[in-house]
Each structure stands twice: as C-alpha cells, then as structure tokens.
C-alpha positions, 0 to 999 in steps of 0.5 A: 510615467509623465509624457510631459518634455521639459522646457529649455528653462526648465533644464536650464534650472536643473542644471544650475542646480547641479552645478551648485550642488542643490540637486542630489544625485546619489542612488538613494534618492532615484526611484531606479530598482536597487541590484539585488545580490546574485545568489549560488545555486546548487543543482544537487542539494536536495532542499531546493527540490520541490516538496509536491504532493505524492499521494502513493506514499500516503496509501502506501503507509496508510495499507502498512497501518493495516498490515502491521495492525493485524500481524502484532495482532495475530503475533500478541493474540491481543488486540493492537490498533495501528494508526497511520499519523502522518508522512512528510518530507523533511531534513534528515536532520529535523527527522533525528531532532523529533525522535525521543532519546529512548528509542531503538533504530533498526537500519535496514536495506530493501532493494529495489530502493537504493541506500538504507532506510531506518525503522525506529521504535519508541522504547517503551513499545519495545519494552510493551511488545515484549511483555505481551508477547511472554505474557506480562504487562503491558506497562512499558517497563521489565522488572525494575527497568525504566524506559531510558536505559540504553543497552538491549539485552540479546533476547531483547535484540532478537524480540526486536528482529522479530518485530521488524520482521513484522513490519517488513511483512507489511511494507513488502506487501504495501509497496507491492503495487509499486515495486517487488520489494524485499527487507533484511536487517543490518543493524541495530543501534540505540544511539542516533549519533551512530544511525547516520543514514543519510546526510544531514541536509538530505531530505527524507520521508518521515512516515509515523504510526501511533500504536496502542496495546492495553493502554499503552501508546508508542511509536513506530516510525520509518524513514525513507531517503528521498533519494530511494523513491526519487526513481519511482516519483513518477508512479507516487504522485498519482493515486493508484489502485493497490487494492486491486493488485493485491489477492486477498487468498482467504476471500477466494477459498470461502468463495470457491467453497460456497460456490461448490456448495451450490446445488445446480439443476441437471437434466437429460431428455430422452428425446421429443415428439410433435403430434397433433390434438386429436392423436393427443385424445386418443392416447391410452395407457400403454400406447407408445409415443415415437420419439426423435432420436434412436436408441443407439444415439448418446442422451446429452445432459443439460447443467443448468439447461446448458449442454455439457456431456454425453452418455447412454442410459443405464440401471445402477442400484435400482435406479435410472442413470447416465453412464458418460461418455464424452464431454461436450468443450464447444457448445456453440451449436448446441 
C-alpha cells in the first residue's frame, strides 16, 4: 500500500466529484475483502472428521487375507488364493452403492466394537464355495440357478453360516493384537435396503478381498462402522507388531520335537590326580593312582560339561553306571 498523503486539492477534486456523482462508490468497485457467508458446523457428523491414515487397519485386514486363505483351503481341501484389495473409509452410503445387486450380507456383532458390522459375500462365490465344498463345479451356478436369483435355500444359509465362521476364525485372530474380539451371526439378508447398519452419511471401513477358486473370481467384503474403532483410533494409527503377539503352536511342537532329538554328550569323572613327570615314567601296570575323592562321595555328572546330577557308581547288566541321586538346581558354585 501507497505511504503517498493527498494534497488539500486533491481531496478537494475528490470530493467535487462525489457531490456530482462522478466517483462511484458501491462495494464492487473497492478492493475491500467481500464477507463470506458463516457456514453451520455440526460436531457430530461424522464426515467432517478426518480421514487419517490407520495403518493398524490395513495389517489387520492384510493378516485376515492370510487366514481365511488358509482356512477356505483347509475347509475345500482345494487351493484358494485370498488377496486383500483395499481398506477405505467412506459414507456408508457410497459402501452400498459399489456392492453388486447379487450379493449375500451376513449382519454380525463382535464385541468389544460397539454396533454391528457387515460381512458381504458376492453371490456367485457363495454359489462356487458351495459347489466345491460337495464336490461340483466351481462355475458359480447350481443346476439351472443363475447368480441373480435372490432367495437362499436353508442348506445354502447354513453353508453361509459356515463360511462366515470362517471368516470369523480369522478376524478374531487378526485383531487379536489390538483387542480380544469375539463374533456371532445375527442376520442374513439379500436385500441391502434391509442391511442398514449404520446411517447413510455415517462413515465406515470398506475392507475388501478378492477370492479366486479354480478360476473363478468373487468378492468378500466387510464392513466396520467408524464409530466401532473409533475407541481404539489411537492403537490403529501406528503400526504394531502383530506377528509377535500371535504363537504360532505347530512352529513350536516340530521345535520342541527337534530339540528332543538331539544328542548331548554327558560325563562323570571318577576324580582326579596331580603327579609329577618322573612318578609319570614310572608307572607300570597294575599300579594304583590315588585320586581326590573318596568312595563314599557322590560322582557328579556333567551334560554338556555342565553339572546337573549326583549319583554312586553302579553294575546294570554288565555295564558300568550311575544310579542318581539328587539333582544339582543351582550351579553357581560348581
């Protein structure tokens, strides 16, 4: 901005000018900031909450991958390859609005996270998974069902209940490091105008898998409401080590068996003699060396030359032995 001060004539012209309407004055024509409109804000919509990055939820979904990979497996006896796409946060409403038409939603609980969450399955993996679980093909139709009828037969629900035990399996031991969680089905519906979870403009975590079975390619996604981890945010937004927390029990027996398998030197030293090099010449069979310990003290024997029991020498079926005696707990001073 110009330091310049107007002369008296010049304020003079300038106000000759206003008088005779030659100077316009209106807001348009000042370089004075316009007043912009006051917006409402609204502390509980969820929306204006910041989207930050949670890494935790992407271990936690890329670890459920694996597990559900290896429990459709285990469950099929086939090969099924799990693949975590992605995890987002997003309206429930643009959740709804990217899931096909054909799909099954399975509503479930899983305490500690408060409310429900969702668990949808694409319609034709239902129709494949049930197929290769009674031995048919794996080519998304039963008999002369198409993949856009809407009604489950009984069996078929109770196939879906298994599946989602399944996935439960899994998400139970993924957000293990982060919270004891536990599952249970509360409904299944077909129609996602009946799957109302949350409301629409809540926000919620999309996390979606891509399943492939003899060549066939579906969906499994599952849905979290913000609200749910919103307690635990904090533990999410950093990484954590979750293969450390979980014990991997079939690592542990093929350990323990390996190590029980080794062979480890063990010893027992009847005692011990200092003499000098000229008593060294001189000795002859049958002469009798004097050792440091009595006969009526225990021998101890060495594992690995570390002391670890006591005993008395003995003769079992021919043969030299220790029979024990007392086992050596603190070795410090031996």
């Amino acid at each position: 901005m110009s330091n310049k001060v107007l002369s008296q004539d010049e304020i003079n012209s300038v106000l000759n000018a206003v008088q005779q309407g030659k100077l316009d004055l209106s807001d348009e024509n000042t370089d004075l900031p316009k007043e912009q409109p006051v917006k409402d804000f609204d502390l509980l919509k969820q929306d204006q909450i910041s989207r930050g990055r949670l890494p935790g939820i992407y271990m936690i979904f890329d670890r459920l991958s694996r597990h559900l990979q290896v429990n459709l497996s285990s469950s099929l006896r086939k090969t099924v390859e799990v693949h975590a796409e992605y995890a987002s946060i997003m309206k429930y409403s643009e959740c709804i609005n990217q899931v096909v038409n054909s799909a099954c939603f399975v509503i479930v609980r899983t305490p500690p996270l408060r409310g429900l969450s969702m668990i949808i399955f694409e319609r034709v993996l239902v129709y494949s998974l049930l197929n290769s679980y009674f031995g048919g093909p794996s080519d998304g139709s039963i008999g002369n069902r198409t993949g856009n009828e809407q009604d489950f037969t009984p069996i078929e629900l109770r196939m879906i209940a298994k599946f989602t035990e399944l996935v439960f399996d899994g998400m139970i031991k993924s957000w293990n490091p982060v919270v004891n969680m536990t599952a249970e089905i509360m409904q299944i519906e077909t129609n996602p105008q009946f799957v109302m979870i949350v409301p629409n403009h809540d926000l919620v975590v999309n996390s979606v898998m891509e399943v492939r079975l003899d060549g066939m390619q579906g969906s499994i996604s599952v849905i979290t409401p913000y609200s749910s981890i919103e307690p635990i945010k904090q533990k999410l937004s950093t990484g954590f080590q979750a293969d450390l927390v979980e014990t991997d029990h079939r690592w542990m027996t093929q350990f323990k068996d390996e190590m029980m398998a080794t062979p480890v030197n063990t010893k027992v030293s009847l005692g011990k003699a200092t003499i000098d090099m000229s008593e060294f010449q001189k000795l002859r069979v049958n002469d009798v060396i004097v050792l440091n310990s009595y006969r009526s003290n225990p021998l101890k024997l060495e594992v690995e030359g570390i002391p670890k029991f006591t005993g008395f020498p003995v003769v079992h079926a021919g043969s030299m032995g220790l029979r024990i005696e007392e086992r050596l707990n603190d070795t410090s001073d031996i």
